[in-house]
C-alpha positions as CSV (number, residue, x, y, z in Angstrom):
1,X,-11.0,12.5,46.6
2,X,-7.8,11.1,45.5
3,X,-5.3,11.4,48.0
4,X,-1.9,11.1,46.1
5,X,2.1,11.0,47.4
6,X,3.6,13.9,47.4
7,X,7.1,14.7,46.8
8,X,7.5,13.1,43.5
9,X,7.9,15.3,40.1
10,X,5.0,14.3,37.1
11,X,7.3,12.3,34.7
12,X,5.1,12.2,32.0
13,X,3.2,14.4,29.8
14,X,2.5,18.0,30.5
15,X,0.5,19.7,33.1
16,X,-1.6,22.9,31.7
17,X,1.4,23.8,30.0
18,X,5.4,23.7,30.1
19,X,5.9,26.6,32.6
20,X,3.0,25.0,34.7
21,X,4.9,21.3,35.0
22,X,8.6,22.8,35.3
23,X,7.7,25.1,38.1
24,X,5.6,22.7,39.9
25,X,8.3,20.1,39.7
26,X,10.6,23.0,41.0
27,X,8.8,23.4,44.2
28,X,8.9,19.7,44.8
29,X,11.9,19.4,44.2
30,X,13.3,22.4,46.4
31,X,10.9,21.8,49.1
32,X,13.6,19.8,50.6
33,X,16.0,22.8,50.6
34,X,13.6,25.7,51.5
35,X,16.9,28.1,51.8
36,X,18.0,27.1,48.2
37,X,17.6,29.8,45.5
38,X,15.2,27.8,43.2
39,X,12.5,27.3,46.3
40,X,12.7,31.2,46.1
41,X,12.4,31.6,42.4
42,X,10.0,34.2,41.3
43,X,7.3,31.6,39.8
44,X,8.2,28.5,43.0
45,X,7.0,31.5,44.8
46,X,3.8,31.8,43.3
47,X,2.6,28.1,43.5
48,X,3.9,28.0,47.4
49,X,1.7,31.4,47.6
50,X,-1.6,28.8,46.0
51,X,-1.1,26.5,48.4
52,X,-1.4,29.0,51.2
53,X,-4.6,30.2,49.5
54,X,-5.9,26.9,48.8
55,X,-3.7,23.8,50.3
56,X,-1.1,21.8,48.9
57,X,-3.1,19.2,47.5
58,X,-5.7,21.6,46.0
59,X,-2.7,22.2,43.8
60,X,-0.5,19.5,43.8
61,X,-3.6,16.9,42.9
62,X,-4.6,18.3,39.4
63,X,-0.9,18.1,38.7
64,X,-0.2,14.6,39.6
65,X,-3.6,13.5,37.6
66,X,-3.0,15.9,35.1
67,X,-6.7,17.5,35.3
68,X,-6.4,20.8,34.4
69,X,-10.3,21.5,35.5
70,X,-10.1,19.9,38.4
71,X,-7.1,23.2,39.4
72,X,-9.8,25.5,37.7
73,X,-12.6,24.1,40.2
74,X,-9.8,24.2,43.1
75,X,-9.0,27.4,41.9
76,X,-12.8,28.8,42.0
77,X,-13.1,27.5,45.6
78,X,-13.3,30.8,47.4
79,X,-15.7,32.6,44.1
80,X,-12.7,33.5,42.2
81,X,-13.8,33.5,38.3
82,X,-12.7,31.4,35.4
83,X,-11.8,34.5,33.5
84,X,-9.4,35.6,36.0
85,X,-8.0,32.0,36.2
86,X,-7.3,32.1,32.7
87,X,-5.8,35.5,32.3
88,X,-3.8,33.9,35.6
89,X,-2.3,31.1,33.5
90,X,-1.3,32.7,30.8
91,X,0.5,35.7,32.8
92,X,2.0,32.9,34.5
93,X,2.7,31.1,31.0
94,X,4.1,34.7,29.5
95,X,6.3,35.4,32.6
96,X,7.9,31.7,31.9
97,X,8.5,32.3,28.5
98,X,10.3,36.0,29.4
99,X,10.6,37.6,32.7
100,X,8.8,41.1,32.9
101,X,8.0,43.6,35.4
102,X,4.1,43.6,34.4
103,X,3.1,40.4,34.5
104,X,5.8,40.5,37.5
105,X,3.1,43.0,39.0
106,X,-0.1,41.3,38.0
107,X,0.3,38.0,39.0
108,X,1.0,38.4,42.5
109,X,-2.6,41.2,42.3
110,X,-4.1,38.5,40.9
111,X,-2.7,36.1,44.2
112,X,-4.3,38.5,46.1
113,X,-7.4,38.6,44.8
114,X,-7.8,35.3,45.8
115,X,-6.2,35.4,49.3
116,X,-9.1,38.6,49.7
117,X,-11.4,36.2,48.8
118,X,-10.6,33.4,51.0
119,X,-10.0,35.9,54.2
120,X,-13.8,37.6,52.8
121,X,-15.2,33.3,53.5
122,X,-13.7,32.8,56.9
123,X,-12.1,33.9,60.1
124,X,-8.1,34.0,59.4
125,X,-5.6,33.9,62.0
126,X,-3.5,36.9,62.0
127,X,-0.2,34.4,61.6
128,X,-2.2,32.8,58.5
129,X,-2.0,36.3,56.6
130,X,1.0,36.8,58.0
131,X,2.8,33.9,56.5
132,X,1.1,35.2,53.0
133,X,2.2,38.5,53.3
134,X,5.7,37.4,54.0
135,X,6.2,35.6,50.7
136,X,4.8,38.5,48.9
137,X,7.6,40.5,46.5
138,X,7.7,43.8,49.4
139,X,10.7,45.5,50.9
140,X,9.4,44.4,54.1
141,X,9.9,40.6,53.1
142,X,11.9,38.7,55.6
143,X,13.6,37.0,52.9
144,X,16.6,38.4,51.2
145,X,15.9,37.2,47.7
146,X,12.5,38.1,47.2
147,X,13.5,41.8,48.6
148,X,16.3,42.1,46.1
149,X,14.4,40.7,43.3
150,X,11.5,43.0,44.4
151,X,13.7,45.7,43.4
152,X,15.1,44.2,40.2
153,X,11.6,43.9,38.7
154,X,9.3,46.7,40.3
155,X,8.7,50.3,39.1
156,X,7.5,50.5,42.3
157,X,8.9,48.3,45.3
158,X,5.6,49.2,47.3
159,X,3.3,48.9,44.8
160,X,2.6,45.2,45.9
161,X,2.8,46.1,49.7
162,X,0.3,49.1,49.0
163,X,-2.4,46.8,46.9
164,X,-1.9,44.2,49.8
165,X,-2.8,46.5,52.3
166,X,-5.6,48.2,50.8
167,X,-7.4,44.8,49.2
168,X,-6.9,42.6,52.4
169,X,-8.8,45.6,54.5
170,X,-11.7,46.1,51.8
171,X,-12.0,42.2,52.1
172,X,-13.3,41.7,55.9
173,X,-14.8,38.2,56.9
174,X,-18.2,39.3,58.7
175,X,-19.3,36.6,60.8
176,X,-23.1,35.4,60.4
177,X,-25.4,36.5,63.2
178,X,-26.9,33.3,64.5
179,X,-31.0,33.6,64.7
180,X,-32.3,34.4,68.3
181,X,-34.9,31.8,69.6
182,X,-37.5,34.0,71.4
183,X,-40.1,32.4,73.8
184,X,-43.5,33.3,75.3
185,X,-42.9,37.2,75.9
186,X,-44.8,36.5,79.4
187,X,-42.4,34.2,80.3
188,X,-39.7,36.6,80.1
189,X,-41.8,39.3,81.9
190,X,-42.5,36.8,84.7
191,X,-38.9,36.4,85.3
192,X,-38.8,40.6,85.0
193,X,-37.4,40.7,81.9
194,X,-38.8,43.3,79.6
195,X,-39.1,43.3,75.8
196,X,-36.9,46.0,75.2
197,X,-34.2,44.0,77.6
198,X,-34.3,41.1,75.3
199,X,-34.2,42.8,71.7
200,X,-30.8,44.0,73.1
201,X,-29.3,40.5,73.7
202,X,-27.5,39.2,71.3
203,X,-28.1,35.0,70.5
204,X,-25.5,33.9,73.4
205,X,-27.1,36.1,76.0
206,X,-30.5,35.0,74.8
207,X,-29.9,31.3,75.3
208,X,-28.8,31.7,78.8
209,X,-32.1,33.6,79.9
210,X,-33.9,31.2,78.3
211,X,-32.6,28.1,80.2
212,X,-33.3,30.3,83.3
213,X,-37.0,30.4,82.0
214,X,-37.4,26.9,81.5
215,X,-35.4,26.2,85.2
216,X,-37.4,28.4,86.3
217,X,-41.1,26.6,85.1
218,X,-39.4,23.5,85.2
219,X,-39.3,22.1,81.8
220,X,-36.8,20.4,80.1
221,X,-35.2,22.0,77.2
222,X,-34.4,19.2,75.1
223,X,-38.5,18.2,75.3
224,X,-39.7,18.1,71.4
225,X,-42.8,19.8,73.0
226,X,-41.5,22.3,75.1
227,X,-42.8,25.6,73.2
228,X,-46.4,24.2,74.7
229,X,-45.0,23.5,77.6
230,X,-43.8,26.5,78.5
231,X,-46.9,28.4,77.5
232,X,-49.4,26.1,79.3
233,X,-47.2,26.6,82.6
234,X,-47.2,30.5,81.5
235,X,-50.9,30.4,81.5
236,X,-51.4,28.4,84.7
237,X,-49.3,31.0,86.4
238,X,-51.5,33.5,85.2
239,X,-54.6,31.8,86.0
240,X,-54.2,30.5,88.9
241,X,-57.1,27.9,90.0
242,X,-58.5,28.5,93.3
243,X,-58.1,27.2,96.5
244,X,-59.4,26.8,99.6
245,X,-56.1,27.2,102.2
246,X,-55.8,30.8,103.7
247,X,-52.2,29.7,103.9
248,X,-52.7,29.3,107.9
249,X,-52.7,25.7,109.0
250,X,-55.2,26.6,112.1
251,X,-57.2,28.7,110.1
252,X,-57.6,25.6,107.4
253,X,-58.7,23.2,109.6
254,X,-61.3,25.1,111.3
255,X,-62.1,26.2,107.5
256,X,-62.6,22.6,106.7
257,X,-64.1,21.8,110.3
258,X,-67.2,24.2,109.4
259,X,-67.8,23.1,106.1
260,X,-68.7,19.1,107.7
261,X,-70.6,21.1,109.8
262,X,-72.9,23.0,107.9
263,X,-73.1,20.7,105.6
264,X,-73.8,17.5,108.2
265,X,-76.5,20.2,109.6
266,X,-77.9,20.6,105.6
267,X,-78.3,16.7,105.2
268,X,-80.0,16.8,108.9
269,X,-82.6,19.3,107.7
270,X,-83.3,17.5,104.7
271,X,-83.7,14.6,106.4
272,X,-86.6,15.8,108.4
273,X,-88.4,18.2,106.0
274,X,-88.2,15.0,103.6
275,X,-89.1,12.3,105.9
């Protein structure tokens, strides 16, 4: 990816289309006097509302290479459609050419749209939507010229703050349930968890019982075989071999004391029966 200085206006050609190249030029230019009225026109608005959606140089790149489908694949990032980019461009275009309360309206749906989108992909930070919402044409706007040219242009000044509202909380980011790595059931049981305890467990909770499980048999969890690992130790603690010790160290040696015996006393007999 091209990685290109910004600040500078596109001195040649034309980007998309006249209204396209003046505005963005705007912004660039009044990016160094945020306060100034044309940083707060209507349109400068809606390219510094793209760049909140996407990021500056999602925008700013097409313009200075002049690659109008490299803004429509920028612009499709998030699964917004190419039909809906181009009825974008040319309300955008129309609203250049003569300002009007519909296209007024359905641009900043259409911005929207794709900020639903975006917020539908990933986890937003509350200030993130925020900031959006903020540059949005509502009487709530803490800036005094997009509330007062809310009111010059809208039927209805809450008709943006309403759609807002209603599209960002149909448009929920639901995180992706990681996979839960179950082991040998009787491994679980072992350490007296049940099966019914374990379906409830989410992934996290799962992954710390299970590194009590391999503590527990003494395996190493970052052993490539550890799966048969685990279920041969599962199985030798089931099946226990057996053994000789009574668990009584007197009682062992005079275990092991009369087994020389009788069989010193066998090899005796033999002996003499043979012989």
């Amino acid at each position: 990816m091209l990685y290109l200085i910004i600040g500078e206006s596109m001195k040649n050609g034309v980007f998309i289309s006249e209204a396209f190249t003046s505005v963005i030029n705007d912004y660039l230019k009044g990016k160094s006097h945020p306060e100034g009225v044309t940083y707060n026109t209507f349109l400068v608005v809606v390219i510094r509302l793209l760049t909140l959606i996407y990021d500056e140089l999602d925008i700013l790149n097409p313009f200075y290479l002049n690659n109008e489908q490299a803004l429509n694949d920028n612009l499709e990032k998030y699964g917004y459609s190419y039909n809906n980019i181009c009825t974008f461009k040319r309300a955008f275009n129309h609203f250049y050419e003569k300002e009007n309360s519909e296209d007024f309206i359905n641009i900043q749906k259409m911005l929207i749209d794709m900020f639903a989108l975006k917020k539908k992909s990933m986890d937003l930070k509350e200030s993130e939507i925020d900031s959006f919402k903020d540059l949005l044409y509502t009487v709530k706007s803490p800036n005094p010229l997009i509330t007062s040219y809310n009111f010059l242009m809208a039927k209805d000044v809450n008709e943006i703050e309403n759609y807002f509202e209603k599209i960002v909380k149909e448009n929920v980011y639901k995180k992706k349930e990681r996979e839960k790595k179950k082991l040998n059931i009787d491994a679980y049981e072992i350490l007296k968890y049940s099966l019914e305890d374990i379906n409830k467990m989410d992934a996290d909770q799962l992954d710390e019982v299970n590194k009590k499980v391999y503590n527990y048999f003494d395996i190493n969890e970052n052993a490539i075989n550890k799966d048969y690992l685990l279920d041969k130790a599962v199985f030798d603690f089931n099946n226990p071999k057996p053994s000789l010790s009574t668990g009584n160290g007197y009682v062992d040696i005079l275990l092991i004391l009369s087994i020389v015996v009788t069989l010193g006393l066998v090899i005796f007999l033999l002996t003499i029966f043979v012989f």
